[in-house]
N, C-alpha and C positions, 0 to 999 in steps of 0.2 A: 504493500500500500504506500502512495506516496505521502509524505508531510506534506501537510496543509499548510499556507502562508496566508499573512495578511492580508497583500499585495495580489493582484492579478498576475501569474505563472506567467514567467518569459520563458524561463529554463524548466524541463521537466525532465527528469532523469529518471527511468523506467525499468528496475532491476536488471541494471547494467553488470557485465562481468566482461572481464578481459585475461585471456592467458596466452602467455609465451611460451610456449611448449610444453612442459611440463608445472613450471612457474604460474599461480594463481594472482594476477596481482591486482586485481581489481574484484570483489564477488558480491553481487546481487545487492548491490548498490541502487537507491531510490531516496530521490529528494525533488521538492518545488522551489525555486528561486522566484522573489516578486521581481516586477520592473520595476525598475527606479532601485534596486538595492543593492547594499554591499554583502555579502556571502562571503564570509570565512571557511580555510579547511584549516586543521592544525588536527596537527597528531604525530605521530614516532617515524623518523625516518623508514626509508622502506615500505610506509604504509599503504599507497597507493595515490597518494595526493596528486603528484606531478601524468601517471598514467591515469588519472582521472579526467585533469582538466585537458590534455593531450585527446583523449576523446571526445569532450565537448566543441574543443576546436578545431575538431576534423581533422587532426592529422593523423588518427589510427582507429580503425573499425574497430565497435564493439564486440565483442566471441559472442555474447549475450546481451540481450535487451533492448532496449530504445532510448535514446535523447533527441529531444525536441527544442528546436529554438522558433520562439516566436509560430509557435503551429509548424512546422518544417523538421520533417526527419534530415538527422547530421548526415546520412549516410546516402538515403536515397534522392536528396535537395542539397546536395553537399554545395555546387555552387552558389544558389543563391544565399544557402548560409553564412558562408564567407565572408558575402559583402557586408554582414553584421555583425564581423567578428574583428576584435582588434585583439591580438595573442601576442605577448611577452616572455617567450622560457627564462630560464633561469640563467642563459648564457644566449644573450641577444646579440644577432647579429650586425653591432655597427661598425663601419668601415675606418682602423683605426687611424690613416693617412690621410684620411678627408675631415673635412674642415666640419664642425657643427650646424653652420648652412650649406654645406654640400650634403651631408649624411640626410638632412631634410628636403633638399630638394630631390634626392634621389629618391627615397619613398614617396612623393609626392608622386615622383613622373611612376613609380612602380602603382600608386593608388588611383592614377589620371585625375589625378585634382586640377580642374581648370585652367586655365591662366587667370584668370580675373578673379579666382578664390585666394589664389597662392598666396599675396602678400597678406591679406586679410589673416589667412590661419599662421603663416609662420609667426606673425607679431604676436597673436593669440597663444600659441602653444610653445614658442619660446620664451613669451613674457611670462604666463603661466609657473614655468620650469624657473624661471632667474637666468636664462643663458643667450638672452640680447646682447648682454658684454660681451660672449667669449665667440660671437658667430665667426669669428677668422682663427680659432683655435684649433689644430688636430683636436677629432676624439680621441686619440689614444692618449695627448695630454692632460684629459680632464680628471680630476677625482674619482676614486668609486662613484659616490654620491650625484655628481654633475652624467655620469657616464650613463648612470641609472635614468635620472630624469632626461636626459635626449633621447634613449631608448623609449619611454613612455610617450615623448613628444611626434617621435615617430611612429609611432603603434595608435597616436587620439590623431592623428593629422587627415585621414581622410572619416573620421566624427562616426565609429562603429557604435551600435547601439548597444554590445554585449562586451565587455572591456574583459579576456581574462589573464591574470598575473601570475604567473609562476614564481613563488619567492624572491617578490622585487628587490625587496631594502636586504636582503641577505649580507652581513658585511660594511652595510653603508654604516655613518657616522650620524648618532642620534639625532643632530639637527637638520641634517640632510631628508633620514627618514620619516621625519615630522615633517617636512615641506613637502614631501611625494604625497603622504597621508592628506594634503591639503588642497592638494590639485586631484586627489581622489574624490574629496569630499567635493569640489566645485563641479565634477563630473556627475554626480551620484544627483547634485543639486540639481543641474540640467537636464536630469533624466536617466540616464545612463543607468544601468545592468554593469555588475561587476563582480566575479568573481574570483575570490584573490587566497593562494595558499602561504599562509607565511611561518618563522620562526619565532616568531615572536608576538608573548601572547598580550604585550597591552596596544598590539595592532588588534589582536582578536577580538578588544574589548570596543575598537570602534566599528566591528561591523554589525548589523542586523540580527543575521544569524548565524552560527556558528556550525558546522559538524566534524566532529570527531573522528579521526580515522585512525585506525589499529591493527595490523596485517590484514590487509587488504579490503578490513569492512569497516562500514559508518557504525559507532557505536552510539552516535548521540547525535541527536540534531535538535538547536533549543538554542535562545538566545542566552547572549554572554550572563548577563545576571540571572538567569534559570540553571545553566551550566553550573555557576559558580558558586551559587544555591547556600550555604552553611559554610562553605569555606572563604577561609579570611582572604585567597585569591584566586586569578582562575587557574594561575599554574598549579598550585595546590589541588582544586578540583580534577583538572585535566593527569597529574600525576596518581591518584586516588582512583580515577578511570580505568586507568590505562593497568593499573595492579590489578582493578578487579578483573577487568577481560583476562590479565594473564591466568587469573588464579581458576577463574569458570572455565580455561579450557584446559589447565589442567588436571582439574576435577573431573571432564568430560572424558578427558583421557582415561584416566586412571577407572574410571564408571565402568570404559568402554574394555579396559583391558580384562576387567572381570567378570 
């Protein structure tokens, strides 16, 4: 059954499962995302986070299930899904010899953003980021931080309606990660869908909702103060989780060995 949301369902994610051969890394997975929201994944390395959102943004078919964007199967509408999709992995590709207005004008002409849009968005989406100043700088010059927000700038430049993040701030420096959280939230404002897996859990505290993920399945899905429930944090709740699943499977084991 899927979680119900507030919001009217952009994203509907339909006991999804994905294997690599032998490897289970995704299993029978089912969640509702609203529009207009921010959607957290957080949970234990290996959990399935990254080969989740990998599937929402169509770069790898489901083994099992359905995902839906905006009414549109990922798989069998995979085009038209695209054009609503703006996807950031975790190692985004920008060009580290080209300049911070080159590395935009090139996704620009990769998005065919008009001519007569172009100046309009670069000032928007550079201004946005703080990187007006450094438009003649190499990317490979800039900070983690700075590196992070032109990847983002390049990914909102041609204005997708479903934003997803692979562990953006991973590494950046607290203030840097607080100004990317800022230009999420001006996205989220406008309308924007976005879903964003991260390391860190007082990002988790500013999305919507939250789900938990634990080899390879959602163990909770529930907004960050439901989550957090009695405990004095969410890391604390989310570590308290993540024991109990270990301890129920293997109990389950151990049931099952006798």
């Amino acid at each position: 059954m899927i979680q119900e949301n507030d919001h009217p369902p952009f994203v509907a994610i339909d006991h999804v499962s994905m294997r690599f051969g032998e490897v289970e890394a995704v299993r029978n997975v089912s969640m509702l995302i609203g529009k207009g929201d921010i959607f957290g994944l957080v949970g234990s390395d290996g959990a399935g986070k990254s080969t989740l959102l990998r599937m929402v943004a169509t770069m790898i078919k489901p083994t099992a299930g359905k995902i839906l964007i905006a009414g549109m199967d990922v798989v069998s509408e995979k085009k038209k899904v695209k054009n609503l999709i703006g996807y950031m992995p975790q190692r985004f590709g920008l060009y580290p010899d080209l300049t911070v207005d080159e590395n935009l004008q090139f996704f620009m002409d990769i998005f065919g953003i008009p001519r007569g849009e172009r100046k309009k968005r670069r000032e928007k989406y550079l201004g946005f980021s703080n990187l007006l100043p450094f438009t003649d700088r190499p990317a490979g010059a800039l900070s983690g931080g700075m590196k992070q927000k032109l990847g983002l700038a390049c990914v909102l430049i041609h204005e997708p309606s479903l934003l997803i993040l692979d562990e953006p701030t991973n590494g950046v420096d607290p203030v840097s990660r607080q100004e990317f959280w800022d230009i999420l939230g001006e996205m989220r404002r406008v309308g924007m869908t976005i879903i964003v897996s991260t390391a860190y859990l007082d990002e988790g505290e500013k999305c919507n909702n939250l789900a938990m993920m634990h080899k390879a399945q959602v163990i909770d899905i529930a907004t960050p103060v439901a989550i957090r429930s009695s405990f004095p944090t969410l890391e604390a709740a989310m570590i308290s989780r993540l024991q109990e699943a270990d301890a129920d499977t293997a109990k389950d084991r151990f049931t099952f060995k006798i």
